[in-house]
C-alpha positions as CSV (number, residue, x, y, z in Angstrom):
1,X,0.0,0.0,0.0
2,X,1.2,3.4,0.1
3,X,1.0,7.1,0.9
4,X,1.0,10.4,-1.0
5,X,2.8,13.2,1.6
6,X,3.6,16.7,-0.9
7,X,1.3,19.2,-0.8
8,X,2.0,21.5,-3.8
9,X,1.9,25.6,-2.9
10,X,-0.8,25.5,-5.3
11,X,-3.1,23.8,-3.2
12,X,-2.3,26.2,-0.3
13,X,-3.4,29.1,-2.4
14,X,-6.3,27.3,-2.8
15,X,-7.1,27.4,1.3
16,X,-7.3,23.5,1.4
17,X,-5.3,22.5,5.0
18,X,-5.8,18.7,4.7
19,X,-5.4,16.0,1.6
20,X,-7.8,12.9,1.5
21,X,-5.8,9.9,1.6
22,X,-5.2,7.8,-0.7
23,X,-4.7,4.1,0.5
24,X,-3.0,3.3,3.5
25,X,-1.9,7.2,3.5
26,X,-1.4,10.1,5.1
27,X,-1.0,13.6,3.3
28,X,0.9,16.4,4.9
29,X,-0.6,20.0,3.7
30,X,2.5,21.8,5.9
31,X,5.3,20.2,8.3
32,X,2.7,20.5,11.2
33,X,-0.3,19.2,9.8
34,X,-0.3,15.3,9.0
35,X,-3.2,12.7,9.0
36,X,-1.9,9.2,8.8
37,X,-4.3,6.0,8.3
38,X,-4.1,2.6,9.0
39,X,-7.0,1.2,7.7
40,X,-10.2,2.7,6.0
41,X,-12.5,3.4,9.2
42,X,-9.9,5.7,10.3
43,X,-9.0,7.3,7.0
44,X,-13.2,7.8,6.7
45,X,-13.0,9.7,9.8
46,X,-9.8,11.8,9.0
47,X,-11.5,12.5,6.1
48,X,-14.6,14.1,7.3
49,X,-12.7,16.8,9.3
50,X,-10.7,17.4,5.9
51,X,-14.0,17.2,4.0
52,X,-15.7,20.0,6.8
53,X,-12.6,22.7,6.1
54,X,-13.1,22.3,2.4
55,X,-16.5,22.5,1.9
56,X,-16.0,25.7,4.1
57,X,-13.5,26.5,1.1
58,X,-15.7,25.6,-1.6
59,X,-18.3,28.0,-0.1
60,X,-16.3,31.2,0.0
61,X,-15.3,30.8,-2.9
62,X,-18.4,30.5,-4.9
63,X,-18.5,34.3,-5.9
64,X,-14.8,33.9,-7.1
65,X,-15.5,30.4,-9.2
66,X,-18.4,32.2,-10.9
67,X,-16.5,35.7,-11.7
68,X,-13.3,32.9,-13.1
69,X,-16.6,31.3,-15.4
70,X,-17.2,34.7,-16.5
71,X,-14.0,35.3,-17.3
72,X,-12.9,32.0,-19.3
73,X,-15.3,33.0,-22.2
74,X,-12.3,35.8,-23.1
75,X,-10.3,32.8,-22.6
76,X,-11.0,30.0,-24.6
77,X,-9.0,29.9,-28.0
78,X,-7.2,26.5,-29.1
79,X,-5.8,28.5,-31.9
80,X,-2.4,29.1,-31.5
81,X,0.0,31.9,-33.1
82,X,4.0,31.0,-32.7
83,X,3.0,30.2,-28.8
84,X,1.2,27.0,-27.3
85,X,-0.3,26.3,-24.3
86,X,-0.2,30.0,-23.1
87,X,-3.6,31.0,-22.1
88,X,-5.1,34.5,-22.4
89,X,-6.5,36.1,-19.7
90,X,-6.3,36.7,-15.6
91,X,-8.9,33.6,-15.0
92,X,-8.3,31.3,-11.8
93,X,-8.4,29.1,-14.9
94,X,-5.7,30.9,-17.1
95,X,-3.3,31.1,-13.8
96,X,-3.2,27.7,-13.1
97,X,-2.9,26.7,-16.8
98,X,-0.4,28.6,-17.6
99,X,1.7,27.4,-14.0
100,X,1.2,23.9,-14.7
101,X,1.7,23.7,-18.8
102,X,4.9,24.4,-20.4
103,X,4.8,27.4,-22.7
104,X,5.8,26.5,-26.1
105,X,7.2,29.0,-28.6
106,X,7.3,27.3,-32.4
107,X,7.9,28.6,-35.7
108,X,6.8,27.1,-39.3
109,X,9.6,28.0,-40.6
110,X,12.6,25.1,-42.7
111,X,9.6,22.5,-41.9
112,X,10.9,19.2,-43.7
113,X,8.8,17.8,-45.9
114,X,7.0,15.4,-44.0
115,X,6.1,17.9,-41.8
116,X,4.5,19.6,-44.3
117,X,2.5,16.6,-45.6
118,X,1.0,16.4,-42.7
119,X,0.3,20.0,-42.1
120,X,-1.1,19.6,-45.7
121,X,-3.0,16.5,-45.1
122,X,-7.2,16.1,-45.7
123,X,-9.4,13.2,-45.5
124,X,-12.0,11.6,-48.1
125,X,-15.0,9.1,-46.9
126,X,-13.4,5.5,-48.5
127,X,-9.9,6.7,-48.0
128,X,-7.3,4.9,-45.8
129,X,-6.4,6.7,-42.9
130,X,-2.6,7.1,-43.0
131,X,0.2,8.5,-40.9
132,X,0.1,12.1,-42.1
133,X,-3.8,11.8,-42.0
134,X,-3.7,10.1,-38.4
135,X,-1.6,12.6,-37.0
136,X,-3.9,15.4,-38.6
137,X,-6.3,13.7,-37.4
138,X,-5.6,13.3,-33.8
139,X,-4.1,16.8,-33.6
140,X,-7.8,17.9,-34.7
141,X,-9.3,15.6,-31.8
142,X,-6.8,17.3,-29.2
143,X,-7.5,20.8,-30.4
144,X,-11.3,20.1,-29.9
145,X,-10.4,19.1,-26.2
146,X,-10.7,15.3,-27.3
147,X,-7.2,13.7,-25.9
148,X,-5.6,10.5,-27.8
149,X,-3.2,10.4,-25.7
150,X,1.1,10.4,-26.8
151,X,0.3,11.3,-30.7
152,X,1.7,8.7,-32.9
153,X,-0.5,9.0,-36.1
154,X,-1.8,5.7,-35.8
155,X,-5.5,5.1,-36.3
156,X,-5.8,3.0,-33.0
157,X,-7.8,2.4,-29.4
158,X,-7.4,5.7,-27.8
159,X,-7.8,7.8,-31.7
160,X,-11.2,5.6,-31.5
161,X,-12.5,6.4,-27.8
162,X,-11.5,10.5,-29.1
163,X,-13.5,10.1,-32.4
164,X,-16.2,9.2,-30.4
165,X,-16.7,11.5,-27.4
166,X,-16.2,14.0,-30.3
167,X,-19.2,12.8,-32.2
168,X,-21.3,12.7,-28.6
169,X,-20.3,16.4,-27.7
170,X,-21.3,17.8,-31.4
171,X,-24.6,15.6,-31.5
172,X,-23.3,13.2,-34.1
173,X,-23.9,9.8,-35.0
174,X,-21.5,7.8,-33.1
175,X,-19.4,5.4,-35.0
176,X,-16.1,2.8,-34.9
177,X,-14.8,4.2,-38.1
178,X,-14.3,8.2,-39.3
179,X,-17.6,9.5,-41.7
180,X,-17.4,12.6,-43.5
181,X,-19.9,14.1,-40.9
182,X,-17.0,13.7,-38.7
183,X,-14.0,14.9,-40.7
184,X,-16.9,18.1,-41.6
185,X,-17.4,19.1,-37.9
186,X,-13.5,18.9,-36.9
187,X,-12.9,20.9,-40.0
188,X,-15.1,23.7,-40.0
189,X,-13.2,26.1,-38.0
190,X,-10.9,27.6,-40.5
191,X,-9.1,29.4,-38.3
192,X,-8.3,25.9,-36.2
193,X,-7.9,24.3,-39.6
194,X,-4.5,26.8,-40.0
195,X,-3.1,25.7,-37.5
196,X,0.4,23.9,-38.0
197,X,0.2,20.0,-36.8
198,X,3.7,19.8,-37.0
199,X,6.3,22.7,-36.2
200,X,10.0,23.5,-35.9
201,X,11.1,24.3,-32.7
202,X,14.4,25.7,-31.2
203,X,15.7,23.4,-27.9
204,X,16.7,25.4,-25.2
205,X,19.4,24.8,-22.7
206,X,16.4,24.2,-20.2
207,X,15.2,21.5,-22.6
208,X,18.2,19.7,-22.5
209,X,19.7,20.1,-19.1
210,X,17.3,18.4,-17.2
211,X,17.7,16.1,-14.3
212,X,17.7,12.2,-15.5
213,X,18.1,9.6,-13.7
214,X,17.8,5.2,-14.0
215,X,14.5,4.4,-12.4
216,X,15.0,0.6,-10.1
217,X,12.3,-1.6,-10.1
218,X,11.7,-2.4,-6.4
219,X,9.9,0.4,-4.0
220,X,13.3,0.8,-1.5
221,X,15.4,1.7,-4.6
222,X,13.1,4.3,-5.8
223,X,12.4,6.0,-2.5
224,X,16.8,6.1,-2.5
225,X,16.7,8.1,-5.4
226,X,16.6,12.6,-5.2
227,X,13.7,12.7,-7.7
228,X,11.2,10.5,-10.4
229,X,12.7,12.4,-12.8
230,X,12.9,11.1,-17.2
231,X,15.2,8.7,-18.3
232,X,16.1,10.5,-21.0
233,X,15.7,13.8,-22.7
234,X,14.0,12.5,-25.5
235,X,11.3,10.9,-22.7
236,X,11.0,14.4,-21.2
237,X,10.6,16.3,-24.7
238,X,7.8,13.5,-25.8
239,X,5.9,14.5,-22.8
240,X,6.4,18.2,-23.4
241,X,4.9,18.0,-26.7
242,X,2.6,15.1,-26.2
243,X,3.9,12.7,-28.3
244,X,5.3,9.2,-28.3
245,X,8.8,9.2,-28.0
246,X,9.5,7.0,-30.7
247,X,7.5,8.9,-33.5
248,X,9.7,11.9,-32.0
249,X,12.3,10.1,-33.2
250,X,11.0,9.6,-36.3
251,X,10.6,12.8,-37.2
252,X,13.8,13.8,-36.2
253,X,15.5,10.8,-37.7
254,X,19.3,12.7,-37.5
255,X,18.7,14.7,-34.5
256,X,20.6,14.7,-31.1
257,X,18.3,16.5,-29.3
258,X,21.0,19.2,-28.0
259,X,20.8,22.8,-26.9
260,X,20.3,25.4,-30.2
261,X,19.6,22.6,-32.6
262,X,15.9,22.9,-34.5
263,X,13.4,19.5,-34.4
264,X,10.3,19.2,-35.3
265,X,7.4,18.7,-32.9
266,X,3.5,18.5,-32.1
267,X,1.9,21.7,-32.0
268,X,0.0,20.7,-28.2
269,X,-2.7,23.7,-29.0
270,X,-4.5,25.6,-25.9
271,X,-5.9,23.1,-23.3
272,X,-9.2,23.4,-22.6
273,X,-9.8,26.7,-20.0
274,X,-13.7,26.6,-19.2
275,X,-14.1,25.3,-15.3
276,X,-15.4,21.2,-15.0
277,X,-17.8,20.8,-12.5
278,X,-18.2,17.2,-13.0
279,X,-16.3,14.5,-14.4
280,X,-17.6,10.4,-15.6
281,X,-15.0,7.8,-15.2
282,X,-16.7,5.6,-17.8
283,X,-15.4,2.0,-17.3
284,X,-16.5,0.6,-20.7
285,X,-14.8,3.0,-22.4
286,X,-11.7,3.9,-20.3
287,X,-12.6,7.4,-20.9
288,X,-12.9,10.4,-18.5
289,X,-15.9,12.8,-19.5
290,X,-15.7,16.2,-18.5
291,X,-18.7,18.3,-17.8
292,X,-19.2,22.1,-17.1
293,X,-21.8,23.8,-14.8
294,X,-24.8,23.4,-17.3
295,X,-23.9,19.7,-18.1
296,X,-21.9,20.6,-21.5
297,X,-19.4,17.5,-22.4
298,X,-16.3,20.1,-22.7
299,X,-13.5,17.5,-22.8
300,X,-12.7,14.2,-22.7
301,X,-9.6,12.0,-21.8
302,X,-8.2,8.4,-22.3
303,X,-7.7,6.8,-18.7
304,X,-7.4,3.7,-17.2
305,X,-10.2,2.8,-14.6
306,X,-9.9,0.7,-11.7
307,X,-8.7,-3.7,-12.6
308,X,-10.0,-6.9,-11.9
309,X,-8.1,-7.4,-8.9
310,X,-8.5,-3.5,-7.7
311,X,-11.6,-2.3,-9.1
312,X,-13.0,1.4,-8.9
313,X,-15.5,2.4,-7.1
314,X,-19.0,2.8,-7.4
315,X,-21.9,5.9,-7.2
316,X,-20.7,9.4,-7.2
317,X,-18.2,11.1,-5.3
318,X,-16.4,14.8,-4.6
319,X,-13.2,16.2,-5.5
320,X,-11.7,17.2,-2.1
321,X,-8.1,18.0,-2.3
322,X,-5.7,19.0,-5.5
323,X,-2.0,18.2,-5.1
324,X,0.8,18.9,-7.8
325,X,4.1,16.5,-7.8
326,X,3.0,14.0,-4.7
327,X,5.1,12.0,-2.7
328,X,4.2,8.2,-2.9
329,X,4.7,6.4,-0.1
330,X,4.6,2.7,-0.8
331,X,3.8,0.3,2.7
332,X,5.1,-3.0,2.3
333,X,3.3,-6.5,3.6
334,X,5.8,-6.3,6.8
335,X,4.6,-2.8,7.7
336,X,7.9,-1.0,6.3
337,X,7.6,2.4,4.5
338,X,9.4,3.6,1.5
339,X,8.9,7.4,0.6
340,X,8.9,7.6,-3.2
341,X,9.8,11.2,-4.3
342,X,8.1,13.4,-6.3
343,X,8.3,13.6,-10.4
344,X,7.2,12.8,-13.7
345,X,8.0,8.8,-13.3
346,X,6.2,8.8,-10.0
347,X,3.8,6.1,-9.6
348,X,1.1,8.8,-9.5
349,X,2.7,11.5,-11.8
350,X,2.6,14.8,-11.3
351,X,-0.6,14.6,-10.1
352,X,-3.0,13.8,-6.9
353,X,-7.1,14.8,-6.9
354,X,-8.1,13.1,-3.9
355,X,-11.9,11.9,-3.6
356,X,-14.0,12.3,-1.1
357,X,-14.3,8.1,-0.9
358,X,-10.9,7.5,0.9
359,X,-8.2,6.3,-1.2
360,X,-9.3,7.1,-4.5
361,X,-8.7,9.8,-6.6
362,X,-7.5,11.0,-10.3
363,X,-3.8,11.3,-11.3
364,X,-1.4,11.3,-13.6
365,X,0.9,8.4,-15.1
366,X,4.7,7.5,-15.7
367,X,3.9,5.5,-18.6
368,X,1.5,8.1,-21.0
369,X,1.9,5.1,-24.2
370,X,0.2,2.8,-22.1
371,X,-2.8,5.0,-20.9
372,X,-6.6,2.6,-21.3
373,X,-3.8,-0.5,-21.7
374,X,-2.8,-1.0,-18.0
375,X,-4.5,-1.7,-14.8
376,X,-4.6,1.2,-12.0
377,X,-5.2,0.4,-8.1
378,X,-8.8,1.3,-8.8
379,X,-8.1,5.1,-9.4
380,X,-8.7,7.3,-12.7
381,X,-5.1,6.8,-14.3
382,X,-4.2,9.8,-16.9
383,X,-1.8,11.0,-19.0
384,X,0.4,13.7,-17.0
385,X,-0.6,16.2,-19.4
386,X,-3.8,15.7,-19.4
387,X,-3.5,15.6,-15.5
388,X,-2.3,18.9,-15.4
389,X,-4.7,20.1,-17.6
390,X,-7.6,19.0,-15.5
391,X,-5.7,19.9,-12.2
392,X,-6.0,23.3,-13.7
393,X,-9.7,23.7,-14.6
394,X,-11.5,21.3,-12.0
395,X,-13.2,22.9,-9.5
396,X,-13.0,22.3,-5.6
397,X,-16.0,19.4,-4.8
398,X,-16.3,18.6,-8.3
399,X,-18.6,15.3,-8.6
400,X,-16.8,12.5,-10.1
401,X,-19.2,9.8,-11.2
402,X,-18.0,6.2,-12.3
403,X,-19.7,4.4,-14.3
């Protein structure tokens, strides 16, 4: 079992003092606050006295959650001009975004001609869907707040699940292969349509100089280590630009990914800025629906929901606590605790949105490739982008259905 024990300064800000637990956990919000759990009676009771101090929370801010609504309509744009994931605005919404995504500067300039395929690329009903149309494609889906997870240009699974919470947000048949009532509705804004796929972009020395380090197997080795940081630079860039590492290096078949040198990447877009107010972990679909305060489907997300052996819950539940880059603290069968530090390869990611049903929550993932192809401990596993991306827009006591 484990424990989650960072509390990001974010959440402070956000006038939460205690984090549900997650397991056999405990969650620190300062050095002199710290609920620990043993089993779940006593992590049900911890949590009330957490769920009483947020629900205060919730309530005073109810004036500011509906100015920050007001507010995202200036907001919302997935167009991009030169800079991605850098939203507009003052927005609780824009200020989280913008803190928890990395800005990305990108020119269309020396694009090689692959790139420009793609960028190029348009579909016809009876047509096969190929790489430069699949990557199209998915960028579309991600642009209209549909994730497919790492972009790979493959028509597969998690392109699929996208398609189709596409179609039930715009009203539209919903199918298992692309129609041309699809490809019409993702293609009708013209000025999304402009919008570079692909796009060359300049590494910086932050890009490159990151902390790496050889992640063990066993619990003990990890919690030895100074951070869950990438393995690789390549493994960090992928994530930046959501997008499998390995089609990274496709594209950049002669690169060696070093400070100054110019690669081409996925063009992320804006995320999606309007405030969720409820989310469905839909099991049958491993997909993660995302609702706004009149019911609107505003986004959706691959996930993995709950296993066989640890399934998710059932009924509906509250969001009760928001934590950026946990701890993990793993409890072995013989009682022993091994503190698993925070970072991109921790077992939770770089995010924690504790429930208020005791040990369960939403979060991200080391592995983003393997994202409604794994198991979870009966929590909503995402993508670390996408993560951050909700952890940015979901609002204090959320409801979080699964279905």
């Amino acid at each position: 079992m484990y424990q989650l024990t960072k509390i990001s300064s974010a959440l402070a800000a956000l006038g939460l003092s205690t984090v549900l637990l997650m397991g056999q956990s405990f969650a620190a919000t300062n050095d002199n606050t710290t609920t620990n759990a043993t089993n779940d009676n006593s992590a049900n009771a911890t949590s009330n006295a957490a769920t009483n101090e947020t629900v205060t929370s919730n309530a005073a801010s109810n004036t500011v959650n509906k100015q920050a609504a007001a507010n995202n309509a200036k907001d919302i744009s997935p167009v991009t001009n030169g800079v991605s994931q850098k939203v507009a605005g003052n927005s609780r919404a824009a200020v989280s975004l913008n803190k928890f995504l990395p800005t990305i500067k990108y020119t269309t300039e020396n694009l090689p001609a692959v790139a420009q395929k793609i960028n190029a690329a348009t579909w016809k009903e009876g047509t096969k869907i190929d790489r430069n149309v699949g990557t199209k494609l998915q960028a579309l889906l991600n642009w209209n707040q549909n994730g497919v997870g790492p972009v790979d240009g493959y028509w597969g699974k998690n392109t699929i699940k996208a398609m189709q919470a596409f179609q039930k947000a715009n009203g539209l048949t919903v199918t298992n292969d692309l129609n041309n009532e699809t490809w019409q509705a993702l293609t009708k804004n013209e000025k999304l349509m402009t919008q570079p796929v692909l796009v060359s972009y300049q590494l910086s020395e932050a890009d490159v100089n990151i902390k790496t380090t050889s992640i063990p197997a066993g619990a003990e080795a990890k919690a030895k280590l100074d951070g869950m940081y990438y393995e690789s630079v390549t493994e960090g860039l992928a994530e930046k630009f959501h997008i499998s590492e390995k089609y990274l290096k496709t594209l950049n078949p002669t690169a060696k990914f070093t400070a100054g040198e110019t690669i081409t990447v996925y063009n992320p877009g804006n995320p999606n800025t309007k405030p969720v107010s409820r989310v469905v972990a839909d099991k049958a679909t491993e997909t993660l629906y995302a609702y706004d305060a009149k019911d609107n489907l505003i986004a959706s997300y691959p996930t993995t929901v709950g296993s066989t052996a640890t399934p998710s819950p059932t009924g509906t539940h509250t969001v009760e606590v928001k934590v950026h880059e946990p701890n993990y603290t793993y409890t072995g069968n013989d009682g022993s605790k091994a503190i698993i530090p925070p970072g991109p390869n921790n077992p939770v990611g770089l995010v924690w949105i504790g429930l208020s049903k005791p040990s369960y929550g939403i979060h991200g993932s080391p592995d983003p490739a393997r994202i409604s192809r794994q198991a979870s401990a009966g929590c909503i596993r995402l993508t670390n982008w996408d993560a951050l991306a909700l952890l940015g827009v979901i609002q204090n006591g959320a409801t979080v259905e699964f279905k």
